[in-house]
DOPANU-117024 format. One record per residue (C-alpha): x, y, z. Coordinates in nm, 3 decimals, padded with zeros to 5 digits. Layout:
SITE         x         y         z
SITE         X         Y         Z
...
//
This chain:
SITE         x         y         z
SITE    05.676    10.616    08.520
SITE    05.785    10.978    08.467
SITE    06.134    11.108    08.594
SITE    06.181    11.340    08.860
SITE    06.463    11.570    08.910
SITE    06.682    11.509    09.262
SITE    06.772    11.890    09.383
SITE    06.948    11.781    09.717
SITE    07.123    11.509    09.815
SITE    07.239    11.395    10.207
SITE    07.441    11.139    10.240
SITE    07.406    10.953    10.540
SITE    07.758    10.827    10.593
SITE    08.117    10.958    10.660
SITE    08.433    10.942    10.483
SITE    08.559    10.816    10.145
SITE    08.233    10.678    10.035
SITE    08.047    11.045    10.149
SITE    08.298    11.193    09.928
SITE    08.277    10.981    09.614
SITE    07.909    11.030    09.647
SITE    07.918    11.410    09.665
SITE    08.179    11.416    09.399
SITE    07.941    11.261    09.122
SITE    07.644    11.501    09.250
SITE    07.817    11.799    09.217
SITE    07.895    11.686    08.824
SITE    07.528    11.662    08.815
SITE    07.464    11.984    08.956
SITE    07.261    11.852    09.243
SITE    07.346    11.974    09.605
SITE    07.477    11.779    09.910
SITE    07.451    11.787    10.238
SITE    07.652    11.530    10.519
SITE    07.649    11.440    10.826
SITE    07.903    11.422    11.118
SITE    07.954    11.338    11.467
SITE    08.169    11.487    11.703
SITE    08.441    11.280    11.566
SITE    08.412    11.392    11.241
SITE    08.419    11.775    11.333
SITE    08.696    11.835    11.121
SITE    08.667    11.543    10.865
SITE    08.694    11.614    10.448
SITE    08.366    11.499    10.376
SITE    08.227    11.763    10.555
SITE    08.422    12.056    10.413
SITE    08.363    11.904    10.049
SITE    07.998    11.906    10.112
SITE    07.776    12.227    10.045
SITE    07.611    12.192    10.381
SITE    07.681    12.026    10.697
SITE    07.454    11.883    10.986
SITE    07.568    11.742    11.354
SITE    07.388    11.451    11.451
SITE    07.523    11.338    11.777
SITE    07.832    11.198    11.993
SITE    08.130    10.957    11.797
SITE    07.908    10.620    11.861
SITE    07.751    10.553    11.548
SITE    07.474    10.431    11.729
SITE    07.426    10.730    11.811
SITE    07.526    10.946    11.535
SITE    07.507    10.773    11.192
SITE    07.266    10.529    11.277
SITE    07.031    10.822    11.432
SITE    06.741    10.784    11.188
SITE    06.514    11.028    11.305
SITE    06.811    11.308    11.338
SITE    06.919    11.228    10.990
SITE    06.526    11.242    10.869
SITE    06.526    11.548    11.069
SITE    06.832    11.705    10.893
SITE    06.648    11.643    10.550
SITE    06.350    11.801    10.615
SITE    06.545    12.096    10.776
SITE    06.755    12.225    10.442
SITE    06.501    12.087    10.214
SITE    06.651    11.740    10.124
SITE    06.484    11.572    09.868
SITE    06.715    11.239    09.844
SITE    06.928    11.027    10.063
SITE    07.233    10.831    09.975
SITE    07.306    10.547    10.262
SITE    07.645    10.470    10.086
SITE    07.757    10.148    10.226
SITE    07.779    10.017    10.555
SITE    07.555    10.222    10.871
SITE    07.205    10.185    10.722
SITE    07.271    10.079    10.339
SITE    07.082    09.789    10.401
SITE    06.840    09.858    10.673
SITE    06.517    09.785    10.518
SITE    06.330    10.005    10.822
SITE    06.537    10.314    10.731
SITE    06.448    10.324    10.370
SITE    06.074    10.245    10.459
SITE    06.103    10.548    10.706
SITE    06.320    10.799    10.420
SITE    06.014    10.677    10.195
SITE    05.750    10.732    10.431
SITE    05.900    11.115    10.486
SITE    05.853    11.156    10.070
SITE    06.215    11.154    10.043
SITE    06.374    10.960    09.801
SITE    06.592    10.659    09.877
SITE    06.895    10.598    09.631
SITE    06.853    10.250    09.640
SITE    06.642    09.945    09.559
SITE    06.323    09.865    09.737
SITE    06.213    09.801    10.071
SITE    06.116    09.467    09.965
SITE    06.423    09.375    09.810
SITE    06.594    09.458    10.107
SITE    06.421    09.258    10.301
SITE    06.465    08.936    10.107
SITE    06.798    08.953    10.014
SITE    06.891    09.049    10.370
SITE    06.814    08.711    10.500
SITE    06.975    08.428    10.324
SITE    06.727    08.181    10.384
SITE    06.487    08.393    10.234
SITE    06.713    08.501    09.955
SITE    06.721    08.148    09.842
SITE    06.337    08.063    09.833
SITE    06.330    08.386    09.634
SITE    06.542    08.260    09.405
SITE    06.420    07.847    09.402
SITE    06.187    07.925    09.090
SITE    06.530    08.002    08.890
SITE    06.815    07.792    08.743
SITE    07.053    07.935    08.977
SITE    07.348    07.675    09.138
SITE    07.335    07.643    09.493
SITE    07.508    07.512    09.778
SITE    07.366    07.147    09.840
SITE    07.227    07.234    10.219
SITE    06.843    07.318    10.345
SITE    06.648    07.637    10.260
SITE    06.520    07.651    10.585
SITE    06.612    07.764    10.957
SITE    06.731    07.488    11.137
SITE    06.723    07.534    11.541
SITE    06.783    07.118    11.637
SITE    07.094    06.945    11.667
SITE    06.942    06.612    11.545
SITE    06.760    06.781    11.252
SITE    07.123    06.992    11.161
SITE    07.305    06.618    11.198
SITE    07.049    06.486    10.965
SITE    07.111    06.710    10.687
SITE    07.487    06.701    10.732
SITE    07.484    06.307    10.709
SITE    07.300    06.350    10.369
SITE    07.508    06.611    10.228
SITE    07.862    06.502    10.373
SITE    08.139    06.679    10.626
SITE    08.263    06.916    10.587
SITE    07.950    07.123    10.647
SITE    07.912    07.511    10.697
SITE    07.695    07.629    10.983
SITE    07.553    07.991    10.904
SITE    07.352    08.255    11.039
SITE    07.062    08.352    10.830
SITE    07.065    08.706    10.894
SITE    07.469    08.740    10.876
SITE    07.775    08.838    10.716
SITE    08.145    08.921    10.784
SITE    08.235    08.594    10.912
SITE    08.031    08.627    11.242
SITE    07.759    08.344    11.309
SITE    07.963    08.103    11.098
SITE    08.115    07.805    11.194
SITE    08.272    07.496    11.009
SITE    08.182    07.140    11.140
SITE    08.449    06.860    11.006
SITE    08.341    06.543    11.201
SITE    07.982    06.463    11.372
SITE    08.106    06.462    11.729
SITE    08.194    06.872    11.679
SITE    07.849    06.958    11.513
SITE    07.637    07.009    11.835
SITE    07.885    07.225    11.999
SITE    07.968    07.462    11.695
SITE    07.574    07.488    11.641
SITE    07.526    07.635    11.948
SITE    07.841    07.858    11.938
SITE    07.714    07.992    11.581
SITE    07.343    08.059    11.705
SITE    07.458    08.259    12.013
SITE    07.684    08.489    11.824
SITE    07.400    08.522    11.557
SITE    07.162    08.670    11.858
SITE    07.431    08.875    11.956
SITE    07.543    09.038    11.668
SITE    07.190    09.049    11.431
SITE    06.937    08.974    11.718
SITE    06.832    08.684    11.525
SITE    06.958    08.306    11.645
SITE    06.851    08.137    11.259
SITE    07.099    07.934    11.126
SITE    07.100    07.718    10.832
SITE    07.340    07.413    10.665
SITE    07.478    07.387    10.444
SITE    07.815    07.182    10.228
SITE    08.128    07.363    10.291
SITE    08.381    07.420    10.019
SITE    08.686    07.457    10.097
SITE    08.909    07.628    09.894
SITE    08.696    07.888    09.706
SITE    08.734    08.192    09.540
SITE    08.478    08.474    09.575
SITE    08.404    08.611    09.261
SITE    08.068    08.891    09.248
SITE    07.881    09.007    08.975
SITE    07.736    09.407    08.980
SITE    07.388    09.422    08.837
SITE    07.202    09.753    08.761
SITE    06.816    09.740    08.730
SITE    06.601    10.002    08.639
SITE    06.212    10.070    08.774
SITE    06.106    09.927    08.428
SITE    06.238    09.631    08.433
SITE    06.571    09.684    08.279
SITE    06.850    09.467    08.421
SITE    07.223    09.456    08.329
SITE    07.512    09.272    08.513
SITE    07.842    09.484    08.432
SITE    08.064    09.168    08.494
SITE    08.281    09.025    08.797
SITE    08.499    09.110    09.039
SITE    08.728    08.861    09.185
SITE    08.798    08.878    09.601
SITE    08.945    08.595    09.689
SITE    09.261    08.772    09.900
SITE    09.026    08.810    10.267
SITE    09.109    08.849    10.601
SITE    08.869    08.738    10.907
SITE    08.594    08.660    10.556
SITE    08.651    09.055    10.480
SITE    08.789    09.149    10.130
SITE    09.121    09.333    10.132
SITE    09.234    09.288    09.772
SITE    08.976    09.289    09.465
SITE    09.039    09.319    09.072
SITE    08.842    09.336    08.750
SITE    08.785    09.128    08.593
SITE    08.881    08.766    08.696
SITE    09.183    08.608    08.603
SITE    09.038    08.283    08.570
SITE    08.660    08.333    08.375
SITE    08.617    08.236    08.031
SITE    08.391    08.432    07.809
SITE    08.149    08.170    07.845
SITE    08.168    08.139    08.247
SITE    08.151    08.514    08.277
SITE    07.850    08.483    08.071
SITE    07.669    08.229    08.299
SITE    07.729    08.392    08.613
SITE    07.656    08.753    08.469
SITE    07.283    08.584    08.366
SITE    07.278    08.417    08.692
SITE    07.290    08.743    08.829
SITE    07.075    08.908    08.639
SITE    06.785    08.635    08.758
SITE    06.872    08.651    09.105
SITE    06.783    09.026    09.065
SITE    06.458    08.978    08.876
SITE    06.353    08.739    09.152
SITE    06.319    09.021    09.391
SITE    06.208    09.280    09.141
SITE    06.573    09.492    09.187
SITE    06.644    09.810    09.090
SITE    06.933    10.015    09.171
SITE    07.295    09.887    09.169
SITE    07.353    09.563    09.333
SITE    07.579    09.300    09.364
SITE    07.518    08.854    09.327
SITE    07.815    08.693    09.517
SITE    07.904    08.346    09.460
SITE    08.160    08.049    09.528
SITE    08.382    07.907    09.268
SITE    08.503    07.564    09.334
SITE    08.842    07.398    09.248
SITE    08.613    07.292    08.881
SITE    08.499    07.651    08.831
SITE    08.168    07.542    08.923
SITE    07.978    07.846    09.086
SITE    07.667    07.858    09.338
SITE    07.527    08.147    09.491
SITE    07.639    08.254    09.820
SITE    07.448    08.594    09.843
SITE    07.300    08.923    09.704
SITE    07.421    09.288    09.829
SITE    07.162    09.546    09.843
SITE    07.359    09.853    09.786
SITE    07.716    09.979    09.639
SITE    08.004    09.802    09.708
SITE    08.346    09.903    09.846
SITE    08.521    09.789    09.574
SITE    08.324    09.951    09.297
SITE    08.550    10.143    09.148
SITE    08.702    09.860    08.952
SITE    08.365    09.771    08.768
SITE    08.398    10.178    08.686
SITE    08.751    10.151    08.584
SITE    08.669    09.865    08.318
SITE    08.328    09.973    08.239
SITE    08.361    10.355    08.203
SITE    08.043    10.397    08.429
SITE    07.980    10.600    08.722
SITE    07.739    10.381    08.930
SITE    07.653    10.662    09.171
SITE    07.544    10.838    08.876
SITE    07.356    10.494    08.735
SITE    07.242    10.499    09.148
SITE    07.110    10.848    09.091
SITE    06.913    10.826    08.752
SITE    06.707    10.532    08.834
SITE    06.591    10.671    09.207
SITE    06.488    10.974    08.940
SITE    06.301    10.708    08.781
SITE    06.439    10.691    08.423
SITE    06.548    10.426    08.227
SITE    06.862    10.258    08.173
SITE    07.011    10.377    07.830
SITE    07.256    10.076    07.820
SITE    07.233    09.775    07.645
SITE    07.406    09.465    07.749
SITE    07.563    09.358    07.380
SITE    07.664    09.761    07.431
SITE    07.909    09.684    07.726
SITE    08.296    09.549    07.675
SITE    08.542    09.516    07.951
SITE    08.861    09.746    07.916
SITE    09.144    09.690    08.028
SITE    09.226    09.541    08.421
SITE    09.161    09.735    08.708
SITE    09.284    09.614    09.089
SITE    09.195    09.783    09.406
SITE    09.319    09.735    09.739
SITE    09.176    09.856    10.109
SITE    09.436    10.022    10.334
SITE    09.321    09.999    10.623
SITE    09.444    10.058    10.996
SITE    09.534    09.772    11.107
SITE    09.860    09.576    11.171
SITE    09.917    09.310    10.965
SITE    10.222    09.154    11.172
SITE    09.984    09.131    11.494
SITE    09.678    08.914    11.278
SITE    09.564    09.238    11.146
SITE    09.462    09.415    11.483
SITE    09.307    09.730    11.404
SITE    09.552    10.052    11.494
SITE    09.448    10.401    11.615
SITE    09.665    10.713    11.586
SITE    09.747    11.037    11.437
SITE    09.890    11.036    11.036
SITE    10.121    11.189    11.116
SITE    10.275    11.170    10.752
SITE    09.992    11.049    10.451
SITE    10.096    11.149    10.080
SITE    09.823    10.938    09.841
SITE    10.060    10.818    09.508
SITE    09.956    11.005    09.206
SITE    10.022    10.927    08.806
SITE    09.882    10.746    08.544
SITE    09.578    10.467    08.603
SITE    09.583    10.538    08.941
SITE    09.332    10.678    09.151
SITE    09.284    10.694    09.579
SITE    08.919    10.732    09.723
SITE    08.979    10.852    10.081
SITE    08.827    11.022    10.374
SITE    09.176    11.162    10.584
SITE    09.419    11.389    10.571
SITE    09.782    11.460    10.682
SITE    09.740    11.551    11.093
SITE    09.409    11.389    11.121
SITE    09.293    11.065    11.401
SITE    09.208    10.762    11.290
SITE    08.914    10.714    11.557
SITE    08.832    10.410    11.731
SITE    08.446    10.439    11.645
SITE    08.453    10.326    11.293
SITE    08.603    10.033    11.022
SITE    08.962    10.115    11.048
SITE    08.974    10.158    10.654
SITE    09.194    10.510    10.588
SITE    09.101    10.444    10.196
SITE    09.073    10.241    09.862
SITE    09.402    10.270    09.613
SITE    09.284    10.192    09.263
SITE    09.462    10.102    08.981
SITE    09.389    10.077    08.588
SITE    09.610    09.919    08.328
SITE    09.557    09.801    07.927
SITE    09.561    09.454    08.100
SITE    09.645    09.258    08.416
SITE    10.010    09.310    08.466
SITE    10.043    09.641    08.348
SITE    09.757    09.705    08.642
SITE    09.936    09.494    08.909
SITE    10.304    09.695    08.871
SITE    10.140    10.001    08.831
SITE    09.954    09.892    09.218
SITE    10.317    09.778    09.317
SITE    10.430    10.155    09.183
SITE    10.130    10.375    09.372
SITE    10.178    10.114    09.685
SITE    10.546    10.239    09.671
SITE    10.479    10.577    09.628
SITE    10.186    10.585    09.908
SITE    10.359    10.786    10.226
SITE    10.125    10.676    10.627
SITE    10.298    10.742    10.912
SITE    10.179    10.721    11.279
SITE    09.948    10.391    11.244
SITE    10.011    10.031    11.090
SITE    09.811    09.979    10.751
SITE    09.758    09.687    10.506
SITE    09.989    09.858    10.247
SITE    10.301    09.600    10.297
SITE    10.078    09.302    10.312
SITE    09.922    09.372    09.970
SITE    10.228    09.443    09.883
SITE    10.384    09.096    09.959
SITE    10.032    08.943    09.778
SITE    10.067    09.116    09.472
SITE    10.367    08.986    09.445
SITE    10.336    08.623    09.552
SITE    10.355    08.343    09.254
SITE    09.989    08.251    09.320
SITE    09.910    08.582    09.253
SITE    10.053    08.655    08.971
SITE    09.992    08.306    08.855
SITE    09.580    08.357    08.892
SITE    09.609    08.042    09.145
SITE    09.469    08.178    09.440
SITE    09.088    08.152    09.678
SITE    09.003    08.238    10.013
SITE    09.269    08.082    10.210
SITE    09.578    08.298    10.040
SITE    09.650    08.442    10.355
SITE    09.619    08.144    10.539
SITE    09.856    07.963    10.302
SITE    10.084    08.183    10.220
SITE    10.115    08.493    10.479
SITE    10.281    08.480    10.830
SITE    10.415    08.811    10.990
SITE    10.754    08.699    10.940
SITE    10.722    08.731    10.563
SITE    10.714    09.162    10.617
SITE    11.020    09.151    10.820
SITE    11.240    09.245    10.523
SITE    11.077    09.540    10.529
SITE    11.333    09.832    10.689
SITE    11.202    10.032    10.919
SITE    11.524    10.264    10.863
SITE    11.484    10.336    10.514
SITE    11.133    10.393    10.570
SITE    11.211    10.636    10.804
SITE    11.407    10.844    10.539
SITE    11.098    10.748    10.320
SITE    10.872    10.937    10.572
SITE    11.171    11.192    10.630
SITE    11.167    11.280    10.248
SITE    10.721    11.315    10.207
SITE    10.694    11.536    10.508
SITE    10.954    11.778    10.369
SITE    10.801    11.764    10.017
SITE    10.435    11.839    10.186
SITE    10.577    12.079    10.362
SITE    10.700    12.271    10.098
SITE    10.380    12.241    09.848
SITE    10.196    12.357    10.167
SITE    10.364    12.667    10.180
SITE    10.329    12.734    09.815
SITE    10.702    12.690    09.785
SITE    10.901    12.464    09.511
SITE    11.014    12.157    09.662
SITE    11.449    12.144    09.732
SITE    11.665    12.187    09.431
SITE    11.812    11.889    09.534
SITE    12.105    11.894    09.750
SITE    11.884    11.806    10.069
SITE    11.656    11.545    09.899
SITE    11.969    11.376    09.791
SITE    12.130    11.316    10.112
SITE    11.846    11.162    10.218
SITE    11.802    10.933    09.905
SITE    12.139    10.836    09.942
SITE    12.101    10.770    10.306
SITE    11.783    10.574    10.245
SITE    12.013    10.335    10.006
SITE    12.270    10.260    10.210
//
């Protein structure tokens, strides 16, 4: 297969993820172009980029998920590539048929693996002809109550019900006791026709406490596959991931191994290429099935860069040119710990209700091992359109602890004002026992988290907090050195009292 050089890149999404993209691309010399609705007039991603396109109102419906304006755009400044990032159309197998269609390359895997891995009862007849662990359940989409009773009798209550076509919690129900089963069913089909346009559900044994642990693969177009180890993301709210780390606290060499070869087949049974990511449950006895396979980048891979050393946008961008990987798996070692959390806009006191509103102060933490992907800036909205997430805080240590205070440090050091984020929640989890213990799944914040448990937290000091970053943005702003002193101290000593 012979290479081909990408000139020009648009990335057709918004934000933090637009900006890491165009960040590697302009280290590779190629050019980028975004995209923005009226919402994101003024937003970073399209200053950063090299050229700029409107494509409609704040709806993403209308906007980011425009595939003909975006297709448009490309063939309008001579685009030769498109990154979907994650989220919007990352894994909409008709959009990358369509960018392919248009001769424009699509930095991603196949059409076809796409397709399979975007429907889990697919995903596992894909993978049926390989040792891979599953869930005891059916393979198949099950639309009668008597049939789903059937199945759970044989496999045992608790059982999971689960949309086919889902993900993020929606279209999932758990059934405890026969008498519940018919009315959950139905519950779990309706909202998988409303939110996929698909009613399949299958069943499946539910396991309680698990931990999420996920393995990133990278495949080549000859064949090559490599899984670059896990990442543990156990610490969810509402089934979405607000805390992840590299690697797990809990995998022995040998475990990792298994999984990261587990990964690697459930690749290889849909012919993969690109970077990817296997998820999978972990039971109380660290035994691990296969839960599901995502198509594209992840949020949270930064931390497989931080203990890897590889840029997977890069990785992303050499194998859509069609050339080989030039890493060998014996060739890659895990370094160090790396942790990231999501702040997002949301209020954790009021079961993390998303928040809207102005930042009125936002100062990212800077220093050693740690590193902020974002998409906002001091005096921007937060707007109502889009996942509330203002940006990913990454930290890097020589091993676990030294990575978890240094988080602690940059969470500390992290100045938002004018909307409710995540920051004192992850906070409190990093440091809860079970954290720092390693003792932890899915249910932490169930467990261990009530509102009540921020309410140390004083909203005085932190007003001094907010007090002290405006005045120090102010002055950088202004090209000015920040107060000698005298000021700054009166407000330290204020903020202690």
């Amino acid at each position: 297969m012979s290479s081909k050089k990408i000139q020009k890149i648009l990335i057709a999404n918004r934000g933090e993820i637009a900006i890491r993209v165009m960040r590697t691309a302009k280290e590779m010399g190629i050019k980028t172009v975004a995209i923005y609705s009226d919402a994101d007039i003024q937003a970073p991603h399209v200053a950063y980029a090299d050229e700029a396109v409107h494509v409609g109102p704040p709806a993403s419906s209308e906007s980011y998920l425009n595939t003909a304006r975006i297709i448009d755009a490309c063939k309008e400044l001579n685009v030769d590539a498109i990154h979907p990032g994650y989220g919007f159309l990352s894994e909409n197998a008709g959009f990358a048929k369509l960018v392919e269609e248009n001769n424009i390359t699509f930095i991603g895997p196949s059409t076809h693996a796409i397709e399979v891995m975007g429907d889990k009862l697919a995903a596992k007849n894909a993978v049926a002809d390989y040792d891979i662990p599953m869930v005891p359940g059916v393979n198949h989409a099950v639309t009668e109550v008597n049939e789903a009773k059937e199945i759970a009798g044989k496999i045992g209550y608790p059982v999971l019900i689960k949309a086919s076509a889902g993900g993020g919690g929606k279209g999932m129900r758990v059934v405890e006791h026969a008498e519940e089963l018919a009315d959950q069913m139905q519950r779990a089909m309706s909202e998988a026709q409303s939110a996929f346009g698909d009613p399949a559900v299958f069943v499946e044994k539910y396991i309680g406490s698990p931990r999420h642990i996920e393995i990133q693969v990278l495949g080549d177009q000859h064949g090559n596959i490599l899984y670059l180890f896990e990442r543990e993301c156990s610490i969810q709210r509402r089934h979405q991931k607000v805390i992840e780390e590299a690697p797990s606290a809990i995998l022995t060499p040998e475990k990792r191994k298994a999984m990261g070869e587990a990964a690697v087949d459930v690749a290889r049974a849909c012919g993969y290429y690109g970077a990817g990511t296997v998820e999978f449950i972990m039971d109380e006895n660290l035994d691990f099935f296969f839960l599901e396979m995502n198509t594209r980048l992840q949020v949270e891979h930064p931390v497989t860069e931080e203990i890897t050393g590889i840029d997977l946008v890069k990785e992303q961008i050499h194998i859509a040119e069609g050339k080989a990987l030039d890493i060998k798996q014996e060739e890659l070692k895990i370094k160090g710990h790396s942790m990231e959390i999501r702040v997002y806009a949301e209020n954790p006191r009021e079961n993390f209700l998303p928040d809207t509103g102005t930042l009125s102060t936002y100062l990212p933490p800077q220093g050693p091992g740690v590193r902020v992907d974002d998409g906002y800036q001091q005096g921007m909205e937060i707007p109502i359109y889009y996942d509330p997430m203002i940006s990913k805080l990454i930290t890097h240590g020589e091993n676990r602890e030294q990575a978890r205070l240094r988080m602690l440090r940059a969470i500390e050091e992290y100045q938002i004002s004018g909307v409710n984020t995540t920051l004192d929640f992850c906070d409190f989890a990093l440091r809860h026992d079970a954290f720092i213990s390693g003792d932890f799944d899915t249910k932490f914040v169930n467990k261990y988290f009530s509102p009540e448990k921020l309410n140390n937290h004083d909203p005085e000091k932190e007003e001094f907090a907010m007090a002290l970053a405006a005045h120090v943005f102010n002055q950088r702003s202004n090209g000015k050195p920040v107060n000698d002193g005298q000021q700054l101290s009166k407000w330290k000593l204020r903020a202690k009292q």
